[in-house]
C-alpha positions as CSV (number, residue, x, y, z in Angstrom):
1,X,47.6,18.0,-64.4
2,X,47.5,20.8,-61.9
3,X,43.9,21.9,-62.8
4,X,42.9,18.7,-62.1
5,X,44.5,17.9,-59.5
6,X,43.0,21.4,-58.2
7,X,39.8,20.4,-59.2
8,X,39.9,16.8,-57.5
9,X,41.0,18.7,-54.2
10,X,38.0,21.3,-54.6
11,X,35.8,18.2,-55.5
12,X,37.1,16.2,-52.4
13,X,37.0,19.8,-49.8
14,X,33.5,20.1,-51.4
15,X,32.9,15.8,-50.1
16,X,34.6,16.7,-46.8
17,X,32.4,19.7,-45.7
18,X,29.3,17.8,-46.8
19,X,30.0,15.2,-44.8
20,X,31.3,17.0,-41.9
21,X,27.9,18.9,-42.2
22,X,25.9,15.4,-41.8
23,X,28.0,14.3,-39.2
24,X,27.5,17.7,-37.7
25,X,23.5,17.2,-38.4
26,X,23.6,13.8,-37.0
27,X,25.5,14.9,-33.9
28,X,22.5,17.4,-33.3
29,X,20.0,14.8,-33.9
30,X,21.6,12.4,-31.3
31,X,22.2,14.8,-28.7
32,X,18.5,15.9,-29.0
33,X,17.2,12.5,-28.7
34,X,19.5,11.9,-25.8
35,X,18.1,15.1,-24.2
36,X,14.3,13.4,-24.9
37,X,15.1,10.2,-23.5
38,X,16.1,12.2,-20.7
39,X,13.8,14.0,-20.1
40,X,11.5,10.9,-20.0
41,X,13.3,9.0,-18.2
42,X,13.4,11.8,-15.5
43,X,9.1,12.1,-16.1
44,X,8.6,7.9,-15.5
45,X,11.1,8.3,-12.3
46,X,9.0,11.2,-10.7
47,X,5.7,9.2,-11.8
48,X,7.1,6.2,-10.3
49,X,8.1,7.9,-7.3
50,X,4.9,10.0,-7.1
51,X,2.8,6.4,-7.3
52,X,4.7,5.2,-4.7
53,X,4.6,8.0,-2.1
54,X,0.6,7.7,-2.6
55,X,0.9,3.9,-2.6
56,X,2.4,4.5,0.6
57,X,0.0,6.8,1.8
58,X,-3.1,4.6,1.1
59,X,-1.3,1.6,3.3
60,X,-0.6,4.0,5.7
61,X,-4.2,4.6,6.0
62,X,-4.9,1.2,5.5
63,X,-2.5,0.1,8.6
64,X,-4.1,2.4,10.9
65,X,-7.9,1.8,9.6
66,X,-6.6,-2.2,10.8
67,X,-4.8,-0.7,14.3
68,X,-8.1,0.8,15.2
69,X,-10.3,-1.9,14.0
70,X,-8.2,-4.3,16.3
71,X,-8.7,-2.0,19.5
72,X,-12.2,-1.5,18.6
73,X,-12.5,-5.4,18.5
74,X,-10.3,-5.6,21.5
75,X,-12.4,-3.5,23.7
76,X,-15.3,-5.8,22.3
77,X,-13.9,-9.1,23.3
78,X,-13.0,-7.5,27.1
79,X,-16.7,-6.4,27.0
80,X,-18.2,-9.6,26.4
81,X,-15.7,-11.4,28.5
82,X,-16.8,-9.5,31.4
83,X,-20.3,-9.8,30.4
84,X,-19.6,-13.4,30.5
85,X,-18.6,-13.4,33.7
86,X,-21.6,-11.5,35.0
87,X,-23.9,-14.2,33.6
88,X,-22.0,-16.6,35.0
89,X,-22.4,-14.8,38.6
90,X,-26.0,-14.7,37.7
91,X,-26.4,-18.5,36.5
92,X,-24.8,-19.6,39.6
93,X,-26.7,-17.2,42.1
94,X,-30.2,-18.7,40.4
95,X,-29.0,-22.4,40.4
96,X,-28.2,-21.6,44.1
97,X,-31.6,-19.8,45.0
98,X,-33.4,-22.5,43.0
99,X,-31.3,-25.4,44.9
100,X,-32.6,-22.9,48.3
101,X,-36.2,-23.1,46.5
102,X,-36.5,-26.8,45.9
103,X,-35.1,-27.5,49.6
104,X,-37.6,-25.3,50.8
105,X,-40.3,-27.1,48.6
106,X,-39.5,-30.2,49.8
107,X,-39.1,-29.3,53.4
108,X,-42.7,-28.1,53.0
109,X,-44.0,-31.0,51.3
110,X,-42.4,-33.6,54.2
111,X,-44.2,-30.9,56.6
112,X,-47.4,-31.2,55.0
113,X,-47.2,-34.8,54.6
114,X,-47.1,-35.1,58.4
């Protein structure tokens, strides 16, 4: 009886370490996948955050390629406005100088009909 009672508690030491040694194994495994997953999750965060500071830079560029568009259009429009304005000047000065013209004209034709 004590043999194999002896023998059953060897047997079941024997069971004990083995599975002491998997969970042990397993243990190893899991913590090495955790580190893993770690480590990729700390790679897609720097991507991600790498993707965005040049996302950023691009629209960065992007605003300021617009801001000087706008004052380059800006300075445009107050060009032609003033250009405008100078034809305008002009228009009038003829119309007046051809109102002068056909006065003169006609005060030459009244003439010369008398």
């Amino acid at each position: 009886q004590l043999h194999l009672t002896t023998s059953e508690k060897n047997e079941l030491a024997r069971c004990l370490e083995m599975v002491q040694n998997q969970l042990q194994e397993k243990e190893s495994e899991i913590k090495r996948e955790i580190s893993e997953y770690k480590d990729r999750l700390l790679q897609a965060e720097k991507e991600h955050k790498d993707a965005l500071t040049e996302a950023n830079l691009m629209n960065e560029v992007e605003i300021e390629a617009c801001h000087e568009k706008i004052s380059s259009l800006e300075h445009f429009i107050s060009s032609q406005k003033l250009e405008i304005e100078h034809l305008k000047s002009n228009k009038e000065q003829l119309n007046n100088s051809l109102k002068e013209a056909n006065q003169s004209l006609g005060e030459l034709l009244k003439a010369k009909v008398r």
